[in-house]
Backbone as CSV, one residue per row, in Angstrom:
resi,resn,N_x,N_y,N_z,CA_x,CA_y,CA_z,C_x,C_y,C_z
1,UNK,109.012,-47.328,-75.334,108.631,-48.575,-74.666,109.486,-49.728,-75.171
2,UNK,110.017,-50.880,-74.188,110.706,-51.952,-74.743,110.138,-52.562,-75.735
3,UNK,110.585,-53.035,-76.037,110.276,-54.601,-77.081,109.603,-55.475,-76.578
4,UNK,109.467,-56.051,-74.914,109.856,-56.829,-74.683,108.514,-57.037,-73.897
5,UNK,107.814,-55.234,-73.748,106.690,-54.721,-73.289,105.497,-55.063,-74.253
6,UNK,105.867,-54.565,-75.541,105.166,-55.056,-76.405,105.238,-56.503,-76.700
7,UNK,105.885,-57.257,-76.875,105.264,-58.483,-76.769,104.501,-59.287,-75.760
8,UNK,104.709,-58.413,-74.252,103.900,-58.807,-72.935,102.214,-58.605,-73.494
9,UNK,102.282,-57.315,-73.745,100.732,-57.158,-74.018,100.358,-57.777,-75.221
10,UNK,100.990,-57.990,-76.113,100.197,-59.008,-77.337,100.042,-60.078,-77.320
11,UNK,101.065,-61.087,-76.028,100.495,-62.007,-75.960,98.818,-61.776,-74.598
12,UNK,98.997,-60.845,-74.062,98.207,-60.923,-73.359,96.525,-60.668,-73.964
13,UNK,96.742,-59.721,-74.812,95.556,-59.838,-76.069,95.290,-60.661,-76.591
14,UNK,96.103,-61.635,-77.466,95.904,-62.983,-77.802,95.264,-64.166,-76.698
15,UNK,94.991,-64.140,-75.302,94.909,-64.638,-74.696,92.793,-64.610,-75.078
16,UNK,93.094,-63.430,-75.359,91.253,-62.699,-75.405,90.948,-62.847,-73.824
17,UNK,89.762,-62.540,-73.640,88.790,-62.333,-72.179,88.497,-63.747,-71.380
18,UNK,88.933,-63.941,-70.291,88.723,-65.185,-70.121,88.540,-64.963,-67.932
19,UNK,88.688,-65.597,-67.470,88.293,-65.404,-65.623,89.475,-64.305,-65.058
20,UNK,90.534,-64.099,-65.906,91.794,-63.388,-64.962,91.856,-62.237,-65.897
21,UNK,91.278,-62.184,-66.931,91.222,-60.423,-68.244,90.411,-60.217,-69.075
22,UNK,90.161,-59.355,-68.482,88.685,-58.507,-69.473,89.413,-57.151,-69.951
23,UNK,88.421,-56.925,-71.452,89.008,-55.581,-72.166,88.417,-54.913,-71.879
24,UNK,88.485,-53.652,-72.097,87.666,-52.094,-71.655,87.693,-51.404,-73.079
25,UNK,86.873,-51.044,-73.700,87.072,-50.157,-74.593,87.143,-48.690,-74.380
26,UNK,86.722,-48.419,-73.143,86.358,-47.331,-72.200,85.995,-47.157,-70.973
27,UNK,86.122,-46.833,-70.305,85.632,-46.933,-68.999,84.597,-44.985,-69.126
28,UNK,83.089,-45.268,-68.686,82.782,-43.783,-68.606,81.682,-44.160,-67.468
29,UNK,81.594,-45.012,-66.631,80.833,-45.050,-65.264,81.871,-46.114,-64.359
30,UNK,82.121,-45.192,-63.424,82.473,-45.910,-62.533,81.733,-46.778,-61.483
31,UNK,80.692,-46.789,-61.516,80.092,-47.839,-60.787,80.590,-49.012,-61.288
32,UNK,80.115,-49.284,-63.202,79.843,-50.323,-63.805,81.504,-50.938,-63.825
33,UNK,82.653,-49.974,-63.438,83.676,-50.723,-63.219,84.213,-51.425,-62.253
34,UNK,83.176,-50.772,-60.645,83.244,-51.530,-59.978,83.031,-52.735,-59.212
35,UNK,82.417,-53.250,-60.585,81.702,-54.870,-60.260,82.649,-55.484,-60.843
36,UNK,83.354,-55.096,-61.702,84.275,-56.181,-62.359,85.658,-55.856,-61.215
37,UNK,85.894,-54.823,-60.510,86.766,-54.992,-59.713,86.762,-55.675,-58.603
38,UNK,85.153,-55.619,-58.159,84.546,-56.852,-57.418,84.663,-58.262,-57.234
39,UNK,84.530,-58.207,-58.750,84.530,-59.983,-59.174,86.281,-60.163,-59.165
40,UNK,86.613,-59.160,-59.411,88.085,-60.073,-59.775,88.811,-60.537,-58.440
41,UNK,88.275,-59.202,-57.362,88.781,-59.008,-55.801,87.834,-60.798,-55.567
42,UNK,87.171,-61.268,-55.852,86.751,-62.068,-54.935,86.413,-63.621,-55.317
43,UNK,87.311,-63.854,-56.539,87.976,-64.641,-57.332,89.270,-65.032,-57.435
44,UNK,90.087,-64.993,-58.192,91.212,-64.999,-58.537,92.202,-64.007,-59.113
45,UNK,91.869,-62.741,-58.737,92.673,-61.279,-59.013,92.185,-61.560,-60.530
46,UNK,93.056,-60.071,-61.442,92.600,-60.310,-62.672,93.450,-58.967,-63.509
47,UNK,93.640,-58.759,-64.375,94.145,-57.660,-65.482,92.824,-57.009,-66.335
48,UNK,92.535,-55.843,-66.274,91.615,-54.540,-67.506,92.794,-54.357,-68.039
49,UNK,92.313,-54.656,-69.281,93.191,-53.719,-70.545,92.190,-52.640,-70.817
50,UNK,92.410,-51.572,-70.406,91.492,-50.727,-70.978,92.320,-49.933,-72.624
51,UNK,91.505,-49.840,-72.834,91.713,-49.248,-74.609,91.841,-50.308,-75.861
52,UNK,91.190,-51.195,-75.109,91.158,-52.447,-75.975,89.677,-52.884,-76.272
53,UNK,89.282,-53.190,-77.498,88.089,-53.415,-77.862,87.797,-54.962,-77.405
54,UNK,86.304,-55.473,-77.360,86.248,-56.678,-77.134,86.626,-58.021,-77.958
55,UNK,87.272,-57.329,-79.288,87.332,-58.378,-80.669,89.246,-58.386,-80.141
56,UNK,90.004,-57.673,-79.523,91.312,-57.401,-79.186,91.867,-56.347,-79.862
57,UNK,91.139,-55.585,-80.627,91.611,-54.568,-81.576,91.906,-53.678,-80.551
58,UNK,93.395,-52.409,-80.999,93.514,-51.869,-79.716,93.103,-50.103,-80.090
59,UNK,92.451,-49.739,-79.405,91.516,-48.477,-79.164,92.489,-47.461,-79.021
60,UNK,92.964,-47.675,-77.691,93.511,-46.687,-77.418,92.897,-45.859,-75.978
61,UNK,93.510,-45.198,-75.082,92.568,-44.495,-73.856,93.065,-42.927,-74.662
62,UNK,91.885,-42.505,-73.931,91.960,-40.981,-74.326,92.423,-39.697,-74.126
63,UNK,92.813,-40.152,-72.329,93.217,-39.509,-71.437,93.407,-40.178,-70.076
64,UNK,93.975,-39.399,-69.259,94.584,-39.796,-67.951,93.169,-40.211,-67.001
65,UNK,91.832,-39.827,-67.682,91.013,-39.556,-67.169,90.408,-41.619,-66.916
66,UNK,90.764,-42.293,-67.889,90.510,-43.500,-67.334,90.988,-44.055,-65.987
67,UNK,92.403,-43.526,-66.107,92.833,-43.933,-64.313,92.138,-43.447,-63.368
68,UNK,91.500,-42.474,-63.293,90.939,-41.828,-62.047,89.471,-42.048,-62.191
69,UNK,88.745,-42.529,-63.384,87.696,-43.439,-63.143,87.968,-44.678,-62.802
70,UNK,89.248,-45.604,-62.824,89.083,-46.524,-61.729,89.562,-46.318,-60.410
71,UNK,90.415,-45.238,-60.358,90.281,-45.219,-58.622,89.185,-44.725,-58.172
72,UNK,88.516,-43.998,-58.768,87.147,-43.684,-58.616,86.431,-44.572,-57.839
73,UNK,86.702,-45.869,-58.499,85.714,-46.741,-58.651,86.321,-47.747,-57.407
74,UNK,87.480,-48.227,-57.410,88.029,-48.855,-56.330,88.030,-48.294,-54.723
75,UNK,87.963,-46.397,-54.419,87.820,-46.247,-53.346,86.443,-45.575,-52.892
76,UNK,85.245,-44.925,-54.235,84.313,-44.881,-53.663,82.966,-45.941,-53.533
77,UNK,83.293,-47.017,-54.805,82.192,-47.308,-55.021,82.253,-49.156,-54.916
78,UNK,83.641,-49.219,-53.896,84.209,-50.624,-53.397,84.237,-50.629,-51.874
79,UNK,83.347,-51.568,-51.173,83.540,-51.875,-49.974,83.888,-53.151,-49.544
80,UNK,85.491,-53.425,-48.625,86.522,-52.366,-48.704,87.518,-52.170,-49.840
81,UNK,88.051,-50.983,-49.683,88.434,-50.645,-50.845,89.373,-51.402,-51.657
82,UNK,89.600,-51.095,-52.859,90.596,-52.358,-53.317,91.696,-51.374,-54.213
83,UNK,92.555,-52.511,-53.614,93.996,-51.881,-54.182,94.110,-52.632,-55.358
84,UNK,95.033,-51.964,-56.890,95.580,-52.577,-57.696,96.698,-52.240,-58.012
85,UNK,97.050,-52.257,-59.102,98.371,-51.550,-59.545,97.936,-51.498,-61.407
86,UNK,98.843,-50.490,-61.841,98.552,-50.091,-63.218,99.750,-49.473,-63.713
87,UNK,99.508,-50.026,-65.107,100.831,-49.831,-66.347,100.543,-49.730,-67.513
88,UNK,101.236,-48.455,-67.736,100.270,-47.920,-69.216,101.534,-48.266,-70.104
89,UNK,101.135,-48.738,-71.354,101.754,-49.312,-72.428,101.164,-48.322,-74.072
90,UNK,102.247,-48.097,-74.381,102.440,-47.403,-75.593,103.322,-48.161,-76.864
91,UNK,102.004,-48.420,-77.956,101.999,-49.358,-78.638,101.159,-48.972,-79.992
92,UNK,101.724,-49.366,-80.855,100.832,-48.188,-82.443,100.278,-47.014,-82.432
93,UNK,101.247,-45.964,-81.529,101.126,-44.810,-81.419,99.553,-44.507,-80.476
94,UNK,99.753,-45.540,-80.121,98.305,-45.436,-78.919,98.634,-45.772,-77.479
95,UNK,97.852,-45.616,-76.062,98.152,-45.686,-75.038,97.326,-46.621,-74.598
96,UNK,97.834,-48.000,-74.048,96.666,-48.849,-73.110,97.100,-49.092,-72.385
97,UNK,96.003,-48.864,-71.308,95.935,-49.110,-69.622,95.793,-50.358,-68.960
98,UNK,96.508,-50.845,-68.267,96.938,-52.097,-67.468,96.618,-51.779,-65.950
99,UNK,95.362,-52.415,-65.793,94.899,-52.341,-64.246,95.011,-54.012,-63.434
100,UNK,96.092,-54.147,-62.607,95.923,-55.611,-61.644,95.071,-55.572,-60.646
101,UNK,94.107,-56.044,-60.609,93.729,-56.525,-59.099,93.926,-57.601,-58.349
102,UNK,94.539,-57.983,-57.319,94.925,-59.071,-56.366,93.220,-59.980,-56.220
103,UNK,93.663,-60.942,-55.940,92.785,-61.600,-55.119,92.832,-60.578,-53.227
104,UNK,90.918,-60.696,-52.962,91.276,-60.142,-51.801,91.567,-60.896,-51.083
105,UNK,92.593,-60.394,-49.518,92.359,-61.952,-48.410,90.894,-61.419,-47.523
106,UNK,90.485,-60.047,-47.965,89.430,-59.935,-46.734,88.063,-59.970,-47.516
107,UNK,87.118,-61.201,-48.214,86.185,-61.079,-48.749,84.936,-61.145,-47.860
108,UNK,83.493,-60.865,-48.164,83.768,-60.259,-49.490,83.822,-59.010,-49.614
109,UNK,84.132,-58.129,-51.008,84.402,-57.053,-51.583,82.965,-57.017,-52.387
110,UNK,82.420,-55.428,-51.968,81.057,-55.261,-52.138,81.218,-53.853,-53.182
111,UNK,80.439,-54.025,-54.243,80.592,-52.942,-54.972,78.820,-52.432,-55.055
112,UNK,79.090,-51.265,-54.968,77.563,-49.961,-54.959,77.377,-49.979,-56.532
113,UNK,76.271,-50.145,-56.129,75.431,-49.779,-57.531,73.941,-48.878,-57.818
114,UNK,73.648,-48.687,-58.964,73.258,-47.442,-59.015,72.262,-47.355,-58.376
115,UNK,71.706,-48.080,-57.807,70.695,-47.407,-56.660,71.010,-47.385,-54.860
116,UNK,72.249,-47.492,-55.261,73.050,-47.282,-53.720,73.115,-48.666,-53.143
117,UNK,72.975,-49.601,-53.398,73.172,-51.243,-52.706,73.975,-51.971,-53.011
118,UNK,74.883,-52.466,-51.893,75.995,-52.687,-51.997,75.949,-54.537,-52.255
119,UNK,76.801,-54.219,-53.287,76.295,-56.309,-54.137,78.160,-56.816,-54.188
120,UNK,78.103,-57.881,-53.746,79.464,-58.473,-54.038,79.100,-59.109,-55.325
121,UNK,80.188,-59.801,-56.343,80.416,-60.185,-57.272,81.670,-61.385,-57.746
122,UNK,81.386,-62.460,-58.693,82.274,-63.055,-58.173,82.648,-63.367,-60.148
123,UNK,84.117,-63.781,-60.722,84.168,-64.065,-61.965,84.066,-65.106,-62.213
124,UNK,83.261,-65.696,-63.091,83.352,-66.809,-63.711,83.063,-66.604,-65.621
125,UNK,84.307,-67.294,-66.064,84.595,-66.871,-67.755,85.103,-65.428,-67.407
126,UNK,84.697,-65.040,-68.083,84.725,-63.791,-68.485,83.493,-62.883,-68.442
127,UNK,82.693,-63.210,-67.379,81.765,-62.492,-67.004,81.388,-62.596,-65.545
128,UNK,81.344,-60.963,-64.632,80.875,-60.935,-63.749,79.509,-61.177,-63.160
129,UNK,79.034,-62.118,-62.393,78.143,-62.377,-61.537,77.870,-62.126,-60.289
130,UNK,76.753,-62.182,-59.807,76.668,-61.743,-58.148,76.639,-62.954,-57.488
131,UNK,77.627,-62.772,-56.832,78.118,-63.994,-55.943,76.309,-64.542,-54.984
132,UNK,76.220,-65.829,-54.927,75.137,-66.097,-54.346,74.745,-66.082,-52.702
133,UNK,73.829,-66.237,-52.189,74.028,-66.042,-50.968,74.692,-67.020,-49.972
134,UNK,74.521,-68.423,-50.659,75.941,-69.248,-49.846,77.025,-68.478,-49.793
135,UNK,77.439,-68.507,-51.266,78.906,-67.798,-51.164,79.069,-66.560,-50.385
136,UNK,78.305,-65.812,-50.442,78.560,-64.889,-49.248,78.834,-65.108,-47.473
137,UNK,77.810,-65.934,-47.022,77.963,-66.984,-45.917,79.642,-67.611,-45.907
138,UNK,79.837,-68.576,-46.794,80.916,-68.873,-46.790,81.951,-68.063,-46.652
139,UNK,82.081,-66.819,-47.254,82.923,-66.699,-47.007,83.394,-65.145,-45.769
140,UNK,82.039,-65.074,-45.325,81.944,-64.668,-43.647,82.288,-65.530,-42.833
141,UNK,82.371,-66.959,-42.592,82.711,-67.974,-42.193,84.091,-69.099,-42.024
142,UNK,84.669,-68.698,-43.672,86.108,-69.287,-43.983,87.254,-69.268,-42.786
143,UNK,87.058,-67.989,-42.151,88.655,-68.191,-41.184,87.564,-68.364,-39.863
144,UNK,86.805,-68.989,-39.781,86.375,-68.914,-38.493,86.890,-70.005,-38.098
145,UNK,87.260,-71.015,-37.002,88.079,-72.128,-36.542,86.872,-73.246,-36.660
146,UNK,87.459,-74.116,-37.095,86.250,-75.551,-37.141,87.025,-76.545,-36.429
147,UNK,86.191,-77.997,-35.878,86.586,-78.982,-35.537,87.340,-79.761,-36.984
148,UNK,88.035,-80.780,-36.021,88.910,-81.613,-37.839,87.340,-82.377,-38.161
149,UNK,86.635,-82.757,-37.328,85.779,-83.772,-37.876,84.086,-83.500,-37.908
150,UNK,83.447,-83.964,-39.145,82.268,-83.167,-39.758,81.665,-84.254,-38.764
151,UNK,80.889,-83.458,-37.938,79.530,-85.118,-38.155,78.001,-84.412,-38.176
152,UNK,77.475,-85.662,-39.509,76.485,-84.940,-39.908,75.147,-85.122,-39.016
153,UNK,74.462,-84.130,-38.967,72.662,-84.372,-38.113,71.970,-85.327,-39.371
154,UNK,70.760,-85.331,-38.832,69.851,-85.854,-39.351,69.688,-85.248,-41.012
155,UNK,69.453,-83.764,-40.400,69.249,-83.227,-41.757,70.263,-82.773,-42.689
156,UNK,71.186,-83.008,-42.128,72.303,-83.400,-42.976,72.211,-84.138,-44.008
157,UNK,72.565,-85.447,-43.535,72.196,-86.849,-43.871,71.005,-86.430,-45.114
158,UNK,69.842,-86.020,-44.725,69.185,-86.060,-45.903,69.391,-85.456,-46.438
159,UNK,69.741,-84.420,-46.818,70.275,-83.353,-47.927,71.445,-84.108,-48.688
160,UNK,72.604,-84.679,-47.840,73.362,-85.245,-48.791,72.635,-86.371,-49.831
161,UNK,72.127,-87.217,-49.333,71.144,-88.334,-49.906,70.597,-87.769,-50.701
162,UNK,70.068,-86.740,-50.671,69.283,-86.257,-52.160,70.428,-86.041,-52.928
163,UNK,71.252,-85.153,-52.597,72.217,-84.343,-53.617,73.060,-85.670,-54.355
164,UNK,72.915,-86.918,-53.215,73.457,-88.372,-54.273,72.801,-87.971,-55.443
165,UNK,71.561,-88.302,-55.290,70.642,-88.373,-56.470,70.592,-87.927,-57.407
166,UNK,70.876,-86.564,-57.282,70.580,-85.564,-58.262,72.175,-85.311,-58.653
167,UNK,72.153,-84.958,-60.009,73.207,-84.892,-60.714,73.748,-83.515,-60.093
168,UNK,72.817,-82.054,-60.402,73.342,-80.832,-60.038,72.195,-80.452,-59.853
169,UNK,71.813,-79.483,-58.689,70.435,-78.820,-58.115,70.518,-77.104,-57.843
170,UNK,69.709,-76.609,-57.871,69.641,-74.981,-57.232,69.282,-74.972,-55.705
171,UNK,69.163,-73.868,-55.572,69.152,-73.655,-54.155,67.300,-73.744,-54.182
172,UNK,67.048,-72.824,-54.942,65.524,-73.200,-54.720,65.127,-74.747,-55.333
173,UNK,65.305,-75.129,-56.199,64.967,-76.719,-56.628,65.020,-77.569,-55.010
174,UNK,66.773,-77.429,-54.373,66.380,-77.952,-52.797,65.694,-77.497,-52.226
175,UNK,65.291,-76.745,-51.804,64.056,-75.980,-50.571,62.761,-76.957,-51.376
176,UNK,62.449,-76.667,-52.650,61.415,-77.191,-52.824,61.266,-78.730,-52.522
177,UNK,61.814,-79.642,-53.145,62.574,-81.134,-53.033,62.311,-81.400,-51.726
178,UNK,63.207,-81.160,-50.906,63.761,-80.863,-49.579,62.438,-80.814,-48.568
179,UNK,61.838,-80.049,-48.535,60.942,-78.940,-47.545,61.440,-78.784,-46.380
180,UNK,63.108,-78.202,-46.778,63.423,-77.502,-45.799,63.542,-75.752,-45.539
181,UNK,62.965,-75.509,-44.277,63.019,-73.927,-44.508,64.474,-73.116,-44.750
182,UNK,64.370,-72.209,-45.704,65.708,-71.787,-46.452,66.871,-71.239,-45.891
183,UNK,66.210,-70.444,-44.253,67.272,-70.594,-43.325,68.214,-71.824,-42.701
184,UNK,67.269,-72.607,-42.881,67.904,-73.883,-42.340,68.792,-74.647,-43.127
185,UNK,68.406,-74.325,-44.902,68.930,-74.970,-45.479,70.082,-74.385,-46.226
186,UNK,69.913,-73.104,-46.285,71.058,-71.675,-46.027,72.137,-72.437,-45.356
187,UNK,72.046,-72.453,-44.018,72.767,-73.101,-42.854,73.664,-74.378,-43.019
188,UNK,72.791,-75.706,-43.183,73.767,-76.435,-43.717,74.329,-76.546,-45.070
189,UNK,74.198,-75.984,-45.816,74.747,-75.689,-47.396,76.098,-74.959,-47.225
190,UNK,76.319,-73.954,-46.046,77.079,-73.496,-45.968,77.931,-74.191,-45.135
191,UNK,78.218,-74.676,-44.357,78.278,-76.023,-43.471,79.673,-76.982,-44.632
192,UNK,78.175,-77.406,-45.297,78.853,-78.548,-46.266,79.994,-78.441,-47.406
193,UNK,79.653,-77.060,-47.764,80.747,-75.936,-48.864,82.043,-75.934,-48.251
194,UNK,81.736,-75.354,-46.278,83.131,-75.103,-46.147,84.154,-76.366,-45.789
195,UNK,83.433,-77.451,-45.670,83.894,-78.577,-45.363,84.216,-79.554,-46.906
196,UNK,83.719,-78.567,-47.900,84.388,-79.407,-49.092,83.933,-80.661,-49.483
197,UNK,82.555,-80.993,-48.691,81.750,-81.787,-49.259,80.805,-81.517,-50.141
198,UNK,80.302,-80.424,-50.190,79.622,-80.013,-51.502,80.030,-78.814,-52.462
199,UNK,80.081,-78.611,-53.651,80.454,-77.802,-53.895,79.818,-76.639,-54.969
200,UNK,80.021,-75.760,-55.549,78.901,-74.704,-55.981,79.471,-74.385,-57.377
201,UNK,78.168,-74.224,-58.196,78.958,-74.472,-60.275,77.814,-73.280,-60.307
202,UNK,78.314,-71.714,-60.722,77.698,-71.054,-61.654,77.553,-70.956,-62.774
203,UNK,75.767,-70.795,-63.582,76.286,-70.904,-64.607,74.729,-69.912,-65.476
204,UNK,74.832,-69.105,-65.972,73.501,-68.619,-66.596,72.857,-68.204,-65.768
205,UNK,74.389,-66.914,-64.604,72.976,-66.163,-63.752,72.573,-67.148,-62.222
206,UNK,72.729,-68.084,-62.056,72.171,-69.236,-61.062,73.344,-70.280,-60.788
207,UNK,73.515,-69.911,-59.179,74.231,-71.080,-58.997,73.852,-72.722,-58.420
208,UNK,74.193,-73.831,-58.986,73.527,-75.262,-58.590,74.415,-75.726,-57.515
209,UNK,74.394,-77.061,-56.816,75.058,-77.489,-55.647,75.304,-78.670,-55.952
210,UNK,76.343,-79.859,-55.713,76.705,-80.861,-56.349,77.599,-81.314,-55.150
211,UNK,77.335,-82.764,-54.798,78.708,-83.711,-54.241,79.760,-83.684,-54.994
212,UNK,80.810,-83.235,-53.508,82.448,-83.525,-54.464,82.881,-84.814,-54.277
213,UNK,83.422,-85.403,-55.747,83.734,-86.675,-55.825,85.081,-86.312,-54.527
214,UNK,85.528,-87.939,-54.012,86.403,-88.189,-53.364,87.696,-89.223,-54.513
215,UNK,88.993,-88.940,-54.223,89.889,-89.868,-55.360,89.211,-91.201,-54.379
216,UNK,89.289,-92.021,-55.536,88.719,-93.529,-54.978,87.524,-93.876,-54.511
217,UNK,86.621,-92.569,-54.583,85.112,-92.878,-53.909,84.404,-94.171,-54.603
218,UNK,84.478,-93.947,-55.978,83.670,-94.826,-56.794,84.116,-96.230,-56.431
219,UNK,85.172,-96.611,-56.158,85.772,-97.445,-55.862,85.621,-98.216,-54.274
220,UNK,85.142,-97.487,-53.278,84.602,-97.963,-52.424,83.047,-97.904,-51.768
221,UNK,82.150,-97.866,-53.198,80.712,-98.011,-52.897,80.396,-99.115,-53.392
């Protein structure tokens, strides 16, 4: 192996686990790998080092048998399937596995889990989450064609007016607040996301909803 290889992957270890690389110390269920191929497909692509411990210490893979638990995992237990690419690196007489996944353009990317139900997933840090049900909406919706210009209903209008108010909210905190029914409020949430007036912060499992500042907003209220 170059020189040049090994310093690719040590700085990439040094980087530690963060939204674009997570370590693997092993891969031995392919389901559980296909949520993180999930999240990465429906995020910002991402790098597995597999044979790498979570502290960056490097393990080592054991066999050829890690690659074919992630294709495993990318064509049975990913809907639709997801392509990556992979590069195995040989380094202190050990072998670690280099898996890319792209960002997808066709989201979302739904990964099966062990009781057969198919869950999309999305990264934030260095840990996979299940994308919420806006975000799913949204992004069934993204290439659909819109007018250039938003104009809001009634209940628009009030939803934004609250969300002034409130610093950062949940989806249930609005319904409750609100008393709007959750289809409805499903509806314009998704509305307002794709138009980039509101926008969505996961964090502990739960995602909240928040006005996006405008440059100069503060400045003309």
């Amino acid at each position: 192996m170059l020189r040049s290889d090994k310093k690719y992957l040590r700085s990439l270890i040094d980087e530690g686990e963060h939204q674009e690389l997570d370590f693997k110390f092993e891969i031995s269920d392919a389901r559980k790998i296909a949520r993180t191929l999930s999240a990465f497909s429906n995020t910002d692509g991402g790098r597995l080092l597999i044979g790498v411990k979570d502290n960056g210490r490097i393990s080592g893979i054991r066999s050829e048998e890690e690659y074919y638990m992630v294709e495993s995992a990318a064509s049975l237990y990913c809907r639709p399937e997801v392509r990556f690419d992979s590069r195995n690196h040989a380094i202190e007489g050990k072998n670690v596995l280099e898996i890319y996944i792209p960002p997808s353009g066709n989201k979302p990317v739904y990964a099966r889990d062990e009781h057969n139900r198919w869950m999309a997933y999305i990264r934030v840090g260095d840990q996979n989450m299940l994308a919420s049900v806006i975000q799913l909406e949204v992004w069934k919706n993204e290439h659909m064609p819109r007018g250039k210009l938003l104009k809001f209903t009634r209940s628009e209008k009030l939803l934004l007016a609250h969300l002034g108010r409130a610093t950062v909210t949940t989806l249930s905190a609005l319904q409750k607040d609100t008393g709007f029914r959750r289809k409805e409020l499903v509806s314009i949430l998704v509305k307002l996301v794709l138009f980039d007036v509101v926008g969505m912060d996961y964090s502990e499992g739960d995602v909240s909803f928040r006005l996006i500042e405008r440059p100069g907003e503060d400045d003309q209220r």
